[in-house]
Backbone bond lengths (Angstrom), bond angles and torsions (degrees), N, CA, C in turn:
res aa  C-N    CA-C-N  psi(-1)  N-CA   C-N-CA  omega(-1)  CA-C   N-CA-C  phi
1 X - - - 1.442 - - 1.526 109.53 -
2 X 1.167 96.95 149.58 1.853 95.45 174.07 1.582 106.64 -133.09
3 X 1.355 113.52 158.05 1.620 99.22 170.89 1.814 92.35 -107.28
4 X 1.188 95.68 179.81 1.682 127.26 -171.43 1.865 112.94 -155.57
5 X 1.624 95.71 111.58 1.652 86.29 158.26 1.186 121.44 -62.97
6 X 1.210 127.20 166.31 1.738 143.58 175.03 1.653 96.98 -149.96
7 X 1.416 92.23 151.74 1.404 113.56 167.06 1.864 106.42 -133.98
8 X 0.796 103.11 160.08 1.668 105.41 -165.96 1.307 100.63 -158.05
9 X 1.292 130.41 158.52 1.352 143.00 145.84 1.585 124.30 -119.86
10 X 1.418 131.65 157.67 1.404 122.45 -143.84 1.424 84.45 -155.88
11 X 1.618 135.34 142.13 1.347 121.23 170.57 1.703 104.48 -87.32
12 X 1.436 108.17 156.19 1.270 108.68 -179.70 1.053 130.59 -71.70
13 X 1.709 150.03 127.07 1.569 143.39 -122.36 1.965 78.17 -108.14
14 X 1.469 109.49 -147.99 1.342 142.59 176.56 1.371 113.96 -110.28
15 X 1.595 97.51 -54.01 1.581 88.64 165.13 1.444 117.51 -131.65
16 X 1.362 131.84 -175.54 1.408 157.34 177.19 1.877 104.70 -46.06
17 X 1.029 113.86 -70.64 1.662 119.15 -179.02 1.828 99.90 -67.47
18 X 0.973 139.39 -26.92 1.287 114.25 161.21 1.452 114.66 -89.51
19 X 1.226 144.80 22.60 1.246 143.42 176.23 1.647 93.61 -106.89
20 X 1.117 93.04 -33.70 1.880 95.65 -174.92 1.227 112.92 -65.51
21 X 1.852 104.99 -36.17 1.560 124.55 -178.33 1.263 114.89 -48.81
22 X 1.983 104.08 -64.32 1.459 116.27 177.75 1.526 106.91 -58.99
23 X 1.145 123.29 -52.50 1.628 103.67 178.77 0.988 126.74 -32.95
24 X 1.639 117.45 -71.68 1.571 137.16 -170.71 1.746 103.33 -58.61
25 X 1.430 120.00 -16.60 1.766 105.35 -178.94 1.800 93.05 -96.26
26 X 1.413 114.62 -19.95 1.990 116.67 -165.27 2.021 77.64 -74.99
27 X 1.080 124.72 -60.80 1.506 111.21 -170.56 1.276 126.64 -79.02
28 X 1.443 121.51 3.05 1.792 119.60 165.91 1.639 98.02 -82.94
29 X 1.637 124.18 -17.17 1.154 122.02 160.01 1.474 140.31 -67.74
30 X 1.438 99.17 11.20 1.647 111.93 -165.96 1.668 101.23 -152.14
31 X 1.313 110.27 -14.37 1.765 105.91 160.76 1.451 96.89 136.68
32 X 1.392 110.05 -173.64 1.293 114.69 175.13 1.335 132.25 -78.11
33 X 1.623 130.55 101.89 1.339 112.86 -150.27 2.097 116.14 -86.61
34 X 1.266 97.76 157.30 1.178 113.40 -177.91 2.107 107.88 -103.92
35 X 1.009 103.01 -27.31 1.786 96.33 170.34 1.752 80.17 -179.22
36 X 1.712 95.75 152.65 1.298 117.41 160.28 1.454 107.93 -156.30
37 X 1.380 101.45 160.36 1.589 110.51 175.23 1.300 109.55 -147.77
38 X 1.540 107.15 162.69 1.261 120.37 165.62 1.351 127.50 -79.14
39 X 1.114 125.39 110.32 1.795 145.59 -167.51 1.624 121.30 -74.89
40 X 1.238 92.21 -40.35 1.762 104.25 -165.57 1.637 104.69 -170.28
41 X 1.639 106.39 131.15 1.491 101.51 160.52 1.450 104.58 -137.41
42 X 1.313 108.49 166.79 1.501 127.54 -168.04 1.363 95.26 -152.89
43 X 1.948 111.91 160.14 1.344 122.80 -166.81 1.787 113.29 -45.98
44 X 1.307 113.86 -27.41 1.598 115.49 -160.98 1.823 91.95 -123.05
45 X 1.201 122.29 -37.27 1.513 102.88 -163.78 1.740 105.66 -132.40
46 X 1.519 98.96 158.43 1.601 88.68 -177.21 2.176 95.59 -139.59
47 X 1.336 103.87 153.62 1.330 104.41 -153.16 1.254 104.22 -110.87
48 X 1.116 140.02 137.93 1.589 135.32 -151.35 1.991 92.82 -135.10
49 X 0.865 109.06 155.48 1.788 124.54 171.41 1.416 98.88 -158.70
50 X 1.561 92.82 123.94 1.666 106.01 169.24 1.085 106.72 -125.74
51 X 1.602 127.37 -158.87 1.315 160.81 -175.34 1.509 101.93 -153.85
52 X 1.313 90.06 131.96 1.936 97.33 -168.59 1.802 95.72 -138.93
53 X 1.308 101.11 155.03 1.782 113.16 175.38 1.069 95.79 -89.01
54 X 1.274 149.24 129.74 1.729 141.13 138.61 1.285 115.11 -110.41
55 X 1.356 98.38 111.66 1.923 109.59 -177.85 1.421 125.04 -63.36
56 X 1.313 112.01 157.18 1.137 112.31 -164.93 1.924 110.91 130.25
């Protein structure tokens, strides 16, 4: 296994549990994550950087 940073951006939902939503489906797209956070937000988008496992 190896990890890999990612950076991503996600548009900003209405509420809290769909921001969580879009996160958690933007990082099953980049592997299994080990920690992520929120980086930066602005009126429409908010910017996420993780660390992800990708097998192999």
């Amino acid at each position: 296994m190896q990890t890999r940073l990612v950076t991503f951006e996600v548009a900003l939902p209405a509420s809290v549990a769909e921001l969580q939503h879009a996160i958690a489906i933007a990082l099953a797209a980049h592997g299994d994550p080990l920690r992520w956070a929120i980086t930066q937000v602005n009126q429409q988008q908010v910017w996420v950087e993780a660390v992800v496992l990708i097998p192999g």
